[in-house]
N, CA, C and O atoms as a MOPAC input file, in Angstrom:
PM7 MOZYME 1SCF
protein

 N    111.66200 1   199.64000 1    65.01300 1
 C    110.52800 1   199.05500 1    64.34100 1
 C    109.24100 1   199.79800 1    64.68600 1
 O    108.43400 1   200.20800 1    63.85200 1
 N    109.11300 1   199.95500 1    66.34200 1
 C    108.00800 1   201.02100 1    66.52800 1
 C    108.17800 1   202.25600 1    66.26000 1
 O    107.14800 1   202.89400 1    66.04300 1
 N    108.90400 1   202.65900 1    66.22000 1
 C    109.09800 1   204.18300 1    66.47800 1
 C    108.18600 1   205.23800 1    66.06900 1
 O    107.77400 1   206.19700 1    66.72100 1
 N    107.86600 1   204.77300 1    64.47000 1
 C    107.04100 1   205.67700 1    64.34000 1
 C    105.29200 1   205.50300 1    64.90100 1
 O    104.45000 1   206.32700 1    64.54500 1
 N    104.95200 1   204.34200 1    65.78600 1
 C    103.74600 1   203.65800 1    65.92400 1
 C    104.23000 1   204.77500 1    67.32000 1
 O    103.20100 1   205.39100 1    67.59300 1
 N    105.10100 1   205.13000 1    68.03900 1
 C    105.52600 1   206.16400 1    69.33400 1
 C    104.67200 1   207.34600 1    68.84500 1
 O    103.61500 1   207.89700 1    69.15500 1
 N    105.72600 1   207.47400 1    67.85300 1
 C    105.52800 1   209.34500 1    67.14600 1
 C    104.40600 1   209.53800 1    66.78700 1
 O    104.06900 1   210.71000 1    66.62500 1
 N    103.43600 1   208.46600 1    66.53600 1
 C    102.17900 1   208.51600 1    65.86900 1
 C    100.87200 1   208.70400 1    66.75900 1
 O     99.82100 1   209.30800 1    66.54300 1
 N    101.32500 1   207.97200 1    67.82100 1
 C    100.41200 1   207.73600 1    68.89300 1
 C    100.59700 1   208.68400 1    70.15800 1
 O     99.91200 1   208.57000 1    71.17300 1
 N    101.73900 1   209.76400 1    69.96100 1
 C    102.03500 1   210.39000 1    71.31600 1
 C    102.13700 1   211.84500 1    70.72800 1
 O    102.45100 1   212.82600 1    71.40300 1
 N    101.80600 1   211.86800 1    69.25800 1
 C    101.59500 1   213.12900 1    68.85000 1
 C    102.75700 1   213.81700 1    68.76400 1
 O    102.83300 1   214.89300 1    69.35800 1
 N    103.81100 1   213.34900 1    68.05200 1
 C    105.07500 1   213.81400 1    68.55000 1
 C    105.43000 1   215.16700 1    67.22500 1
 O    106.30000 1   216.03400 1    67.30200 1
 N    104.46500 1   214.95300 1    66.12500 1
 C    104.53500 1   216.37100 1    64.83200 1
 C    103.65600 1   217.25300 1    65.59800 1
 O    102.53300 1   217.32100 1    65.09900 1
 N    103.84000 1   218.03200 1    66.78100 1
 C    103.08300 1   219.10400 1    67.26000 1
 C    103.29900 1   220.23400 1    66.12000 1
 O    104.23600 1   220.01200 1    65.35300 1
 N    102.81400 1   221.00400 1    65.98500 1
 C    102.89000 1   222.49500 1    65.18400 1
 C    103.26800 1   223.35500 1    65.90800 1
 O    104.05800 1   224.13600 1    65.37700 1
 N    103.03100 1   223.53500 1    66.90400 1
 C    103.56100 1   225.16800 1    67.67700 1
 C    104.00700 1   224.75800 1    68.88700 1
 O    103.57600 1   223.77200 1    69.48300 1
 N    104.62900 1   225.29000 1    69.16400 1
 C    105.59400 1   225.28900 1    70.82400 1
 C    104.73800 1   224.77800 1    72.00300 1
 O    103.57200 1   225.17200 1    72.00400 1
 N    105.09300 1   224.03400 1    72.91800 1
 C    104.20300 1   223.56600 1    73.81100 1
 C    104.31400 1   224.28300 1    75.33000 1
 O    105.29300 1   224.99900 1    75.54100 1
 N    103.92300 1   224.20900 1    75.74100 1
 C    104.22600 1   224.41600 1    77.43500 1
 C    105.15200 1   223.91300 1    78.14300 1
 O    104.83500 1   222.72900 1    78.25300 1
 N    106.09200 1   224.08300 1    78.68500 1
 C    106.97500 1   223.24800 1    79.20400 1
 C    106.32000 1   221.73300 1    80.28500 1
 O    107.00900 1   220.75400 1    80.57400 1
 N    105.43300 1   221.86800 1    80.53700 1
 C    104.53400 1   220.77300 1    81.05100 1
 C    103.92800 1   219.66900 1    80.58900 1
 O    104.03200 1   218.51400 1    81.00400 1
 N    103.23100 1   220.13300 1    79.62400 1
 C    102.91200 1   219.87800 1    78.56800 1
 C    104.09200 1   218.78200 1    77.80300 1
 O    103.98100 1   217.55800 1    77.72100 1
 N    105.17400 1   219.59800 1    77.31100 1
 C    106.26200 1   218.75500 1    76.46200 1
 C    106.94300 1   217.71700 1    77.54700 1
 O    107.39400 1   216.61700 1    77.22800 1
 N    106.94100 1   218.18000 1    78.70000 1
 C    107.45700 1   217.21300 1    79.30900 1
 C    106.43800 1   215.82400 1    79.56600 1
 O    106.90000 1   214.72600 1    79.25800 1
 N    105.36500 1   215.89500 1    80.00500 1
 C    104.60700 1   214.86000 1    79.80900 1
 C    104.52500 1   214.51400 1    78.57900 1
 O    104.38600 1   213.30100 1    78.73300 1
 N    104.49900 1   214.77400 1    76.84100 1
 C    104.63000 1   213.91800 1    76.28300 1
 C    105.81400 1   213.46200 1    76.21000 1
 O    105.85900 1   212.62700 1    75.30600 1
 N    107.04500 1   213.63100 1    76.84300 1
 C    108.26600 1   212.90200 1    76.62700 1
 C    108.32600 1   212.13600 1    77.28700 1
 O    109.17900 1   211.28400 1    77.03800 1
 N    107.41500 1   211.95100 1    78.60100 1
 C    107.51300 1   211.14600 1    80.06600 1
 C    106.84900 1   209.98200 1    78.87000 1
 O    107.42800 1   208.93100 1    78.59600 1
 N    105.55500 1   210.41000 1    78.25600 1
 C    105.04400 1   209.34300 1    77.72400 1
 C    105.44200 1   208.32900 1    76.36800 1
 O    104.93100 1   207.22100 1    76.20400 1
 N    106.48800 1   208.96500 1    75.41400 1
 C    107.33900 1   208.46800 1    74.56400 1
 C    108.17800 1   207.33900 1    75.18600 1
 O    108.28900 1   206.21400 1    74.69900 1
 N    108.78300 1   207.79100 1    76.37500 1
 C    109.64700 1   207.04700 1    77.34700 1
 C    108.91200 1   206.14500 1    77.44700 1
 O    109.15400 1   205.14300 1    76.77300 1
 N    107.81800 1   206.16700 1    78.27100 1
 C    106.92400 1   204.73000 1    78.55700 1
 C    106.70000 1   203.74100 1    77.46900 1
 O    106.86200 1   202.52300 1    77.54500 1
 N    106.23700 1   204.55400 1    76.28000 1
 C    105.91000 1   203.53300 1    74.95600 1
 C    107.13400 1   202.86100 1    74.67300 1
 O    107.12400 1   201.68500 1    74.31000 1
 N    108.70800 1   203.83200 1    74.87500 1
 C    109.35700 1   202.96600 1    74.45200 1
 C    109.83500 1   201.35300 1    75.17800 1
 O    110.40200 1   200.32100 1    74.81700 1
 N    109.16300 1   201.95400 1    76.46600 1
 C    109.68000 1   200.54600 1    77.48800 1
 C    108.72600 1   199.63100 1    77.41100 1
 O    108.96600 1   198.55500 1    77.95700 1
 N    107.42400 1   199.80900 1    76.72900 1
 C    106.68000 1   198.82100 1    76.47900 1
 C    106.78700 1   198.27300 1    75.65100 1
 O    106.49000 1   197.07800 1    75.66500 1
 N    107.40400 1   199.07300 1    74.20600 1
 C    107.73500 1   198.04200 1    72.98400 1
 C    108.95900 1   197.10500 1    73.81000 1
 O    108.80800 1   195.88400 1    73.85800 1
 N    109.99500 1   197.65700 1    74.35700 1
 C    110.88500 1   196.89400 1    74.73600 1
 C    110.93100 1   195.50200 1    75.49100 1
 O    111.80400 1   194.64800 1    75.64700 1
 N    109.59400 1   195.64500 1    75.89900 1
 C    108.82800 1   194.68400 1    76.88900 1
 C    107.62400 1   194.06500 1    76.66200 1
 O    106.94700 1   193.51700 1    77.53100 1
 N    107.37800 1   194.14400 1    75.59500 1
 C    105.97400 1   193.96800 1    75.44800 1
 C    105.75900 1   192.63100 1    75.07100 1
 O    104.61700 1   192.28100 1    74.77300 1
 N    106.77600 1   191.76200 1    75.04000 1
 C    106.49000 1   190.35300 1    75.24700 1
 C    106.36200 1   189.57700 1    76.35100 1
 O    106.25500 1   188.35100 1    76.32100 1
 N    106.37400 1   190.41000 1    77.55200 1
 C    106.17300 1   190.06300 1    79.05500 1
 C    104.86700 1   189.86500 1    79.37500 1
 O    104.09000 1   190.81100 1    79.49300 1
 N    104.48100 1   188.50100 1    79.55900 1
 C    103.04300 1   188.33500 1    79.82000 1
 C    102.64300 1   189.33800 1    81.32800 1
 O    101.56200 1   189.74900 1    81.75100 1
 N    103.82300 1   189.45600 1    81.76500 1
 C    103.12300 1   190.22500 1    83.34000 1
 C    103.28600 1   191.49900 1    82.91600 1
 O    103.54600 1   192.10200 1    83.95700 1
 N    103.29400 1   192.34900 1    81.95000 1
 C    103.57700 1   193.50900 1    81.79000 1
 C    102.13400 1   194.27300 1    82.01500 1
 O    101.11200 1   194.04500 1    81.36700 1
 N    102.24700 1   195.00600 1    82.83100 1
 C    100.59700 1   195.60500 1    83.04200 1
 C    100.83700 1   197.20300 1    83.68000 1
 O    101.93000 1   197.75600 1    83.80300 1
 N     99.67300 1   197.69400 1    83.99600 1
 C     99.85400 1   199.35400 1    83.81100 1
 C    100.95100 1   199.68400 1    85.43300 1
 O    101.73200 1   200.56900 1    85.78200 1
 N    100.23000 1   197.94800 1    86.25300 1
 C    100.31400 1   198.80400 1    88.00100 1
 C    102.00800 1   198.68000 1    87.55200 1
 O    102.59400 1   199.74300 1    87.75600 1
 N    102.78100 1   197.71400 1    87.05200 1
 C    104.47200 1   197.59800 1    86.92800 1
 C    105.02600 1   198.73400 1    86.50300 1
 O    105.98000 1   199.31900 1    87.01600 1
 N    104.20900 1   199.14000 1    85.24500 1
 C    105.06800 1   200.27700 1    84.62500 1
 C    104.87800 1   201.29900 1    85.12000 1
 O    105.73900 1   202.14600 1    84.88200 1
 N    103.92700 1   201.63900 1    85.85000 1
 C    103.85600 1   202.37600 1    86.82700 1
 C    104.44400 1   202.76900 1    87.76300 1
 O    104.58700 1   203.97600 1    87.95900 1
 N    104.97900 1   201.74600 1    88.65400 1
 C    105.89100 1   201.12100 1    89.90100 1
 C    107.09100 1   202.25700 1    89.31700 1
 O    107.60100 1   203.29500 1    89.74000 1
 N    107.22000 1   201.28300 1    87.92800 1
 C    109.03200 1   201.71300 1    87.70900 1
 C    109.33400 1   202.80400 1    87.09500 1
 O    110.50400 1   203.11800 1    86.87600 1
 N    107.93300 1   203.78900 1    86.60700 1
 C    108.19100 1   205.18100 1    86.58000 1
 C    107.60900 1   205.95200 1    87.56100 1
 O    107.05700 1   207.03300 1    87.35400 1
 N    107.70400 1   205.51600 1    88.41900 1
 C    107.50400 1   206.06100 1    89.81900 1
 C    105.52500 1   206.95500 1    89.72100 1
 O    105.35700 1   208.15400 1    89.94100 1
 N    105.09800 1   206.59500 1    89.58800 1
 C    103.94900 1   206.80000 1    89.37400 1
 C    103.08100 1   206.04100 1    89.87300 1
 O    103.32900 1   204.85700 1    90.10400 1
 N    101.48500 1   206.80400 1    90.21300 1
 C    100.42800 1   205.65800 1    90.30500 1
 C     99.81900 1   205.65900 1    88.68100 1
 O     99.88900 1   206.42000 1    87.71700 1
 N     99.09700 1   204.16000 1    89.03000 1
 C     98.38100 1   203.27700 1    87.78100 1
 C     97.46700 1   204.76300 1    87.21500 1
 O     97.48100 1   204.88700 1    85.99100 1
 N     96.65500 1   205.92800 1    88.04100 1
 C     96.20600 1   206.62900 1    87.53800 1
 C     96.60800 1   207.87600 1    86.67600 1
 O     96.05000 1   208.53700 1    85.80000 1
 N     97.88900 1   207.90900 1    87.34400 1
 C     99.05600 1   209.36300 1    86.34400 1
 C     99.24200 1   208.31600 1    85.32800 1
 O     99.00300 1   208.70400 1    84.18500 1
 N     99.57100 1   207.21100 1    85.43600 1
 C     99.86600 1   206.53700 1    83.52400 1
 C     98.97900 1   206.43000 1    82.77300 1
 O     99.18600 1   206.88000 1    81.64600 1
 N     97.81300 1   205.88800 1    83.01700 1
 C     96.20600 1   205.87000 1    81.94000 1
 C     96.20100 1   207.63000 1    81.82100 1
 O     95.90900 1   208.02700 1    80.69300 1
 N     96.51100 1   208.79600 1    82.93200 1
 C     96.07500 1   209.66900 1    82.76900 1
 C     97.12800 1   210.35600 1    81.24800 1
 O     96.68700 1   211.11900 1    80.38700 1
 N     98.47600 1   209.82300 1    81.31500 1
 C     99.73500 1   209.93600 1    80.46900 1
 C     99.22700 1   209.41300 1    79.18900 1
 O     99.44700 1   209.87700 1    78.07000 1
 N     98.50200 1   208.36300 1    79.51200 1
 C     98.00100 1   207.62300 1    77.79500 1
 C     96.76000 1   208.71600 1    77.13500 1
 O     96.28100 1   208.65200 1    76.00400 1
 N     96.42800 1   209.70400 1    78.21500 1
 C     95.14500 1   210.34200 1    77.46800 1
 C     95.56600 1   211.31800 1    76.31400 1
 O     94.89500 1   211.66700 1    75.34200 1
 N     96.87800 1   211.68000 1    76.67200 1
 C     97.65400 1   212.64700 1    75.88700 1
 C     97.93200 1   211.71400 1    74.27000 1
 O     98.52100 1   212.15000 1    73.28100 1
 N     97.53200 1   210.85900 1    74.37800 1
 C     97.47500 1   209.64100 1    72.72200 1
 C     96.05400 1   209.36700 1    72.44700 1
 O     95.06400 1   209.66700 1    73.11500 1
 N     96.18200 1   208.54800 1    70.99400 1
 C     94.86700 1   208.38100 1    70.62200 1
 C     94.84600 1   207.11200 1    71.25900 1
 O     93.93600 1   206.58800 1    70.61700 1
 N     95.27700 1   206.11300 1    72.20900 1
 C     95.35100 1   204.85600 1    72.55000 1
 C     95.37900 1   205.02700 1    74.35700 1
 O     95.95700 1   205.85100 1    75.06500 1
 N     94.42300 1   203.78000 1    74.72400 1
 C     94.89900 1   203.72900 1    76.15200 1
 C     96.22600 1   202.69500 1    76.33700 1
 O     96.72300 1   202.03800 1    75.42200 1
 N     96.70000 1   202.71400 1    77.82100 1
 C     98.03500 1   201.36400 1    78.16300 1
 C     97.73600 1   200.25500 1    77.54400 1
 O     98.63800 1   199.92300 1    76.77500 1
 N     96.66800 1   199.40400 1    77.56200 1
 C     96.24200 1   198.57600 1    76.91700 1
 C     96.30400 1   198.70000 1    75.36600 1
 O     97.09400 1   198.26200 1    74.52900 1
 N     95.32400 1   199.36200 1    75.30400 1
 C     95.72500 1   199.41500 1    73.17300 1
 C     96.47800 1   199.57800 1    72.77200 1
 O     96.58700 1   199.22600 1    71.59700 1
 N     97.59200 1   200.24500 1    73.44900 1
 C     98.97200 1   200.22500 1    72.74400 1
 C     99.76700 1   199.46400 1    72.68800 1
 O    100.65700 1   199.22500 1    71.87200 1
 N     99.36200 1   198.90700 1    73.87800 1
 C    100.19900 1   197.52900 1    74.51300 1
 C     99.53600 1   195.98500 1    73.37800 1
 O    100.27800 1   195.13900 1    72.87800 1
 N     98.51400 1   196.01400 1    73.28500 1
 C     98.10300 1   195.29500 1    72.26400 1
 C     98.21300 1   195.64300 1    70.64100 1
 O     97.89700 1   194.75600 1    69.84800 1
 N     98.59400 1   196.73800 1    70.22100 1
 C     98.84800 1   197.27800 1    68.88000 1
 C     99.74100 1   196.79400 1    68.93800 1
 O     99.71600 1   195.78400 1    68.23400 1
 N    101.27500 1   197.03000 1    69.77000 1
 C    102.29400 1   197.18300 1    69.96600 1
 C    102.86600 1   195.77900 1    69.59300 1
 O    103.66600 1   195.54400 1    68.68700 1
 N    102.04500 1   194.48300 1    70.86000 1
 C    102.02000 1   192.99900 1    70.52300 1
 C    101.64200 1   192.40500 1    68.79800 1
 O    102.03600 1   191.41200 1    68.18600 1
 N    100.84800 1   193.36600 1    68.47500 1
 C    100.28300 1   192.75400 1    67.37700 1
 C    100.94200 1   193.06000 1    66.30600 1
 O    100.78200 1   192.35800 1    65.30800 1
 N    101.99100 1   194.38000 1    66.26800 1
 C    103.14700 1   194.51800 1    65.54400 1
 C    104.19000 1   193.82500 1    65.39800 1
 O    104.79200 1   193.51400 1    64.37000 1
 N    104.49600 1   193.46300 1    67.05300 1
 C    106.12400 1   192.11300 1    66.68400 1
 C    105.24700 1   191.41800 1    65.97400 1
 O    105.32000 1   191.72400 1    64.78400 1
 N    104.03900 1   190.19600 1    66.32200 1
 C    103.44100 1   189.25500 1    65.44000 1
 C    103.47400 1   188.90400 1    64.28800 1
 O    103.69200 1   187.78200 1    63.83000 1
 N    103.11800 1   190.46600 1    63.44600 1
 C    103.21000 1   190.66000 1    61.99600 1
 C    104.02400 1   190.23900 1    61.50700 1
 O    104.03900 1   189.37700 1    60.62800 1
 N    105.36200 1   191.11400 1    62.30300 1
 C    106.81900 1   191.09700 1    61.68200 1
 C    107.38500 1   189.61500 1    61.85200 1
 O    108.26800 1   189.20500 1    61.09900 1
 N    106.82500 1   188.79700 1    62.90700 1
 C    107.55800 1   187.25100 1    62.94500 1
 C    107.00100 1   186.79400 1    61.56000 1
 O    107.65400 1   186.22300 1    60.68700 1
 N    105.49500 1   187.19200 1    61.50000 1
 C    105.09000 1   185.96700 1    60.87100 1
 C    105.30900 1   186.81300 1    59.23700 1
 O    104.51300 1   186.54200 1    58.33800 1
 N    105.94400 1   187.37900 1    59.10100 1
 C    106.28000 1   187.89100 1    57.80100 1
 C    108.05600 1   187.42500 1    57.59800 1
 O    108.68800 1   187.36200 1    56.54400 1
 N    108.42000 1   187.21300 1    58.67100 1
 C    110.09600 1   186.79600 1    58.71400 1
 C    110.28700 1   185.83900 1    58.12500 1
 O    109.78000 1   184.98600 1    58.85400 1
 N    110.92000 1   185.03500 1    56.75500 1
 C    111.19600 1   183.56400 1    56.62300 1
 C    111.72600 1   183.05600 1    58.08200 1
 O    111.14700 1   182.12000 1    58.63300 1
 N    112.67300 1   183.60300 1    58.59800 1
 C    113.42800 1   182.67600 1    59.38600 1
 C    112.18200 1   182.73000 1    60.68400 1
 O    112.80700 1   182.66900 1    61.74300 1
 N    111.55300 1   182.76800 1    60.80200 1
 C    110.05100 1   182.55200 1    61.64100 1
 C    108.92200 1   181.42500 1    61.46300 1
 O    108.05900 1   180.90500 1    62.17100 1
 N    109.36800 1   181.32500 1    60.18800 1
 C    108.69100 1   180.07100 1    59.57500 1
 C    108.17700 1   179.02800 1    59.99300 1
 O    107.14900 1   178.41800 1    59.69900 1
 N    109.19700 1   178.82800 1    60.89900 1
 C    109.40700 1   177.05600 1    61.61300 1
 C    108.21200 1   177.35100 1    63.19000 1
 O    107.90700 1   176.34000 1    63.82300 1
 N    107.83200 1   178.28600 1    63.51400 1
 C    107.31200 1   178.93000 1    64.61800 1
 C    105.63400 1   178.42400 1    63.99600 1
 O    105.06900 1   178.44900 1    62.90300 1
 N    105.36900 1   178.08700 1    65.06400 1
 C    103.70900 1   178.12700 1    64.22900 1
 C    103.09800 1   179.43500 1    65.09500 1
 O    103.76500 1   180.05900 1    65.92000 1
 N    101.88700 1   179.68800 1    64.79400 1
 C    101.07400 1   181.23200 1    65.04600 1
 C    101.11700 1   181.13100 1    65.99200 1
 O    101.78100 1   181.93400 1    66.64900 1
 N    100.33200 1   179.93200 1    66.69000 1
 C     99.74100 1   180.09200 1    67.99600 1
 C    100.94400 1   180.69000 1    69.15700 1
 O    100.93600 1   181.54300 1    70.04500 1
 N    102.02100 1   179.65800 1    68.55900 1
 C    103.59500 1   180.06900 1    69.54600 1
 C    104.10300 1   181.58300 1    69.26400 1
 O    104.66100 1   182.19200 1    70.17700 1
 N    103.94500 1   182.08200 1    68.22100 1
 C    104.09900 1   183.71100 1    67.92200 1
 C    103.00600 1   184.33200 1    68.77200 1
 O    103.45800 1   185.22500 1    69.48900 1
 N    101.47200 1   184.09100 1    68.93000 1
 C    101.13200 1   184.85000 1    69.93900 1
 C    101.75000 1   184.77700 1    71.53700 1
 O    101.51900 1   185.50700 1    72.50100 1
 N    102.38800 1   183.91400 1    71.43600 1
 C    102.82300 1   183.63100 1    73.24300 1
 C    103.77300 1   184.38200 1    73.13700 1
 O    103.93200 1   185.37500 1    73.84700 1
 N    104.54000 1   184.01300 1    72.23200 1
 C    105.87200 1   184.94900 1    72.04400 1
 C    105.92900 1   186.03000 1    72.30300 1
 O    106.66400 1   186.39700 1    73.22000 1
 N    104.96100 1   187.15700 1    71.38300 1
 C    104.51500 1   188.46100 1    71.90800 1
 C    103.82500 1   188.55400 1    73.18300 1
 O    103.51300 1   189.73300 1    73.35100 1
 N    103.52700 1   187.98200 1    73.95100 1
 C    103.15000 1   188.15900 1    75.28400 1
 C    101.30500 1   188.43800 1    75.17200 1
 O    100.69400 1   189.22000 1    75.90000 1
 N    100.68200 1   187.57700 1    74.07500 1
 C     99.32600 1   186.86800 1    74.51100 1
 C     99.46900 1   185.69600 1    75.61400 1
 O    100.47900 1   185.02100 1    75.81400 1
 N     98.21600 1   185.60500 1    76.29200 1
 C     98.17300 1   184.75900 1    77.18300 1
 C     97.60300 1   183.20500 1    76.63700 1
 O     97.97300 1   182.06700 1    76.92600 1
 N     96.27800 1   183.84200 1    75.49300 1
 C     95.38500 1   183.06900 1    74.96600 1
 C     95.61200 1   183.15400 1    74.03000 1
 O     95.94500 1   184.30000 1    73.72700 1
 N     95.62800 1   182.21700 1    72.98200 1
 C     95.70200 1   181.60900 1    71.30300 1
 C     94.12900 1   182.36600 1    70.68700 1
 O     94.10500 1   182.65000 1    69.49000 1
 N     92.87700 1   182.65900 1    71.54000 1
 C     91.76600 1   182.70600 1    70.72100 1
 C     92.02200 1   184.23000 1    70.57000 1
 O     91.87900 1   184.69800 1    69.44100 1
 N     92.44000 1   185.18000 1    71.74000 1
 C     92.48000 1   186.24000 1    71.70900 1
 C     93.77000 1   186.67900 1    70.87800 1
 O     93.65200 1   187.87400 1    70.60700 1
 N     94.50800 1   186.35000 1    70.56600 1
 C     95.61300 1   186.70800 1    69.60300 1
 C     94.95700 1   186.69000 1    68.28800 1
 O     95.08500 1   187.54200 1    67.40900 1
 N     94.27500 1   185.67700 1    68.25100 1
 C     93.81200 1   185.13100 1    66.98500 1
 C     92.87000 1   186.33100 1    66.89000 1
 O     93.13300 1   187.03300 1    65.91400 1
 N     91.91900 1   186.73100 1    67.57900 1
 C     91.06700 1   187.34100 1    67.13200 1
 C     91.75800 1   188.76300 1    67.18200 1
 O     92.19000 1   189.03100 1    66.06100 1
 N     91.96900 1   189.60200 1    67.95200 1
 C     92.79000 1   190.77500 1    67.88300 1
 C     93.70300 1   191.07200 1    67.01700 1
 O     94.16400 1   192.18500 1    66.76200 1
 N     94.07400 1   189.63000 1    66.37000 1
 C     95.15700 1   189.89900 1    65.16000 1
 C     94.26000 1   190.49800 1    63.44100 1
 O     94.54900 1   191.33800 1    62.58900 1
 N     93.24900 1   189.62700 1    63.60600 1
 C     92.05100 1   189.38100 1    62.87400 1
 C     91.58300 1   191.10500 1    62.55600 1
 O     91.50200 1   191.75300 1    61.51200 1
 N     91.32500 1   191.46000 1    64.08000 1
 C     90.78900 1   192.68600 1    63.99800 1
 C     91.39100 1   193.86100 1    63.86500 1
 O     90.74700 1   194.88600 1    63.64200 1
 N     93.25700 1   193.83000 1    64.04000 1
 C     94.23200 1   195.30800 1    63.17400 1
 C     94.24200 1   194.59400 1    61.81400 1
 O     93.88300 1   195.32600 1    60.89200 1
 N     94.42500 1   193.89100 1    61.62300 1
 C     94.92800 1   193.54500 1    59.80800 1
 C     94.01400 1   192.99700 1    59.00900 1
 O     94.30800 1   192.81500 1    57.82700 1
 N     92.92100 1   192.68400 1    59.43200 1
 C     91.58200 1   192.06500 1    58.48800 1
 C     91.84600 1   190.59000 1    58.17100 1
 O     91.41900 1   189.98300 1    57.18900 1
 N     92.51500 1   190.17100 1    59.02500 1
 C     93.44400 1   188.44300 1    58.01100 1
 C     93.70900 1   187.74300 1    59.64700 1
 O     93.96900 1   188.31200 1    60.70700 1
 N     93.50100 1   186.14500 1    59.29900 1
 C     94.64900 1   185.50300 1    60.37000 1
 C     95.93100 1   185.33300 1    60.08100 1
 O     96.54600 1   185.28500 1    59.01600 1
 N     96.28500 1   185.23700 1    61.37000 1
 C     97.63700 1   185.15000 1    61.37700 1
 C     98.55900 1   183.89700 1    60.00900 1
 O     99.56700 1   183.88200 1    59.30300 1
 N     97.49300 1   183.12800 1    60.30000 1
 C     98.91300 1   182.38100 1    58.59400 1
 C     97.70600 1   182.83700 1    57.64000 1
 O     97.78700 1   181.98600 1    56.75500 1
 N     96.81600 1   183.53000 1    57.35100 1
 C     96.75100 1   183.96200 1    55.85100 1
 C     97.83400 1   185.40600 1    56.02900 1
 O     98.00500 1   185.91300 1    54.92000 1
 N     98.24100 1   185.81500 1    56.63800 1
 C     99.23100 1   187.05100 1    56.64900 1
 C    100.68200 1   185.88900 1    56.39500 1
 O    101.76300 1   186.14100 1    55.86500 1
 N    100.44400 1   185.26900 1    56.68400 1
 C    102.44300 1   184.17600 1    57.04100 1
 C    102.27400 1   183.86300 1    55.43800 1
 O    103.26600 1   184.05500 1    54.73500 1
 N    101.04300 1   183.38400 1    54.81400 1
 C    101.08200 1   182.65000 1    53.50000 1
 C    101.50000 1   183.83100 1    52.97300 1
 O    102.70200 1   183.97300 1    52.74700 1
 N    100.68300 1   184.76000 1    52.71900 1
 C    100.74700 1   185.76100 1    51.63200 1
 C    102.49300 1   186.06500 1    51.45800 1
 O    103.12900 1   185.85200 1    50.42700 1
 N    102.97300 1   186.53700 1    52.57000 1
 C    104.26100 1   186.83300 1    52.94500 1
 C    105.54400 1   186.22400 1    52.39600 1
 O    106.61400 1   186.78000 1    52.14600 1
 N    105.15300 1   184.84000 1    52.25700 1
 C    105.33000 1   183.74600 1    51.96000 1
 C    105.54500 1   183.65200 1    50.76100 1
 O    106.74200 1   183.64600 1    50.47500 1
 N    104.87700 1   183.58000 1    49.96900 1
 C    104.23400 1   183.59000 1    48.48000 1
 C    103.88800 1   182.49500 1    48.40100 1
 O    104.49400 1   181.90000 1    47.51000 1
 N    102.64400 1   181.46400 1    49.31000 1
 C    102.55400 1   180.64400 1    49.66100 1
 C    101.66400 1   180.07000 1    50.70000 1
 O    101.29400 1   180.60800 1    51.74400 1
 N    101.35300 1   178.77400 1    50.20000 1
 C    100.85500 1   177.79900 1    51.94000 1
 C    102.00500 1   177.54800 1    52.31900 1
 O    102.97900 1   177.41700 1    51.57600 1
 N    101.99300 1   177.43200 1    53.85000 1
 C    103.20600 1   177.08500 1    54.59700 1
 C    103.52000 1   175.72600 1    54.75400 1
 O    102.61400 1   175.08400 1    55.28500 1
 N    104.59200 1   175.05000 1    54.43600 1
 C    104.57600 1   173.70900 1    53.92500 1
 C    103.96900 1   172.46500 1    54.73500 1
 O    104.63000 1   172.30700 1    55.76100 1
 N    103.27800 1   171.84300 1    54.65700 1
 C    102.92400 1   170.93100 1    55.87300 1
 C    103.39200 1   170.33500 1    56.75500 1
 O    104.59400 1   170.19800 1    56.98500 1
 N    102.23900 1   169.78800 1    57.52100 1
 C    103.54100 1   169.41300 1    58.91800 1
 C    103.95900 1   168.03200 1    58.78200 1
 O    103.45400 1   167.26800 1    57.96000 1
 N    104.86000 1   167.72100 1    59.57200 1
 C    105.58000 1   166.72900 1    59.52200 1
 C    104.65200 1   165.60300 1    59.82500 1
 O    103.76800 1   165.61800 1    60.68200 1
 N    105.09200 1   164.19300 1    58.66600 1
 C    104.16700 1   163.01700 1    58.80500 1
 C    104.34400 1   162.47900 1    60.30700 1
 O    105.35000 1   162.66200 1    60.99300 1
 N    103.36100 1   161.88600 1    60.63900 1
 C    103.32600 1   161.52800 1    62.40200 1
 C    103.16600 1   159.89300 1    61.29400 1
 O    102.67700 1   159.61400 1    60.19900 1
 N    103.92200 1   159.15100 1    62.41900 1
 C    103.79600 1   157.91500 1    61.72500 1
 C    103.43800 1   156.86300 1    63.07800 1
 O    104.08800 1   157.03100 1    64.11000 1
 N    102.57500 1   155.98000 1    63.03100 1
 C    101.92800 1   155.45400 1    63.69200 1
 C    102.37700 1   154.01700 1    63.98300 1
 O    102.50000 1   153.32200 1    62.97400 1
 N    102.72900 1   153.25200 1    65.51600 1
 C    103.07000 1   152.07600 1    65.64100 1
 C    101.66800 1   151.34100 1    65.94900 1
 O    101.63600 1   150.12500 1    66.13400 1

């Protein structure tokens, strides 16, 4: 699903032959993106972990993200804001309301999902679910009162 959001962001259509240094750090860094899409619904997912577990300090990985147009963070939040899309474009996602799709993807906060979602796609999250939809999303269930 990411793959090409990898190839896009890690520069992977080079034109001419690289340095062997060079190619190897962007492959070190493909690797990383891919373990963050893989993970990127982990609310504890942060630079010092992925760091840890590619044997690195927190400063060789931000320094790994310079080789992209994105830092650990922005990608890590592009990245979140991509599963999002794709739930809330899924029928069988339907039954999920937004706020629980941002947790899902590994937001902490409902305002900041909301707004970060706002700010890659120009839309909230259920005017993206309606459209998708072909539709308002059906209402919620009557609460009935004793």
């Amino acid at each position: 699903m990411h793959q090409s959001l990898v190839a896009e962001v890690a520069g992977a259509a080079a034109s001419a032959p690289e340095p062997t240094r060079l190619a190897r750090r962007r492959a070190l860094l493909q690797q990383v993106m891919r373990d963050v899409e893989l993970r990127c619904s982990d609310m504890a997912l942060t630079p010092e972990r992925v760091a840890i577990e590619f044997g690195m300090s927190v400063r060789a990985l931000h320094q790994l993200f310079e080789l992209s147009d994105h830092s650990f963070h922005e990608f890590l939040t592009r990245t979140r804001l991509a599963c999002a899309h794709a739930m809330l474009r899924d029928p069988g996602s339907r039954h999920v309301g937004t706020a629980e799709i941002g947790f899902a993807v590994g937001f902490r906060e409902t305002s900041t999902f909301y707004r970060r979602f706002r700010q890659q796609y120009g839309d909230a999250p259920g005017a993206v679910r309606s459209a998708a939809q072909g539709g308002p999303p059906p209402p919620p269930a009557a609460v009935t009162l004793r």
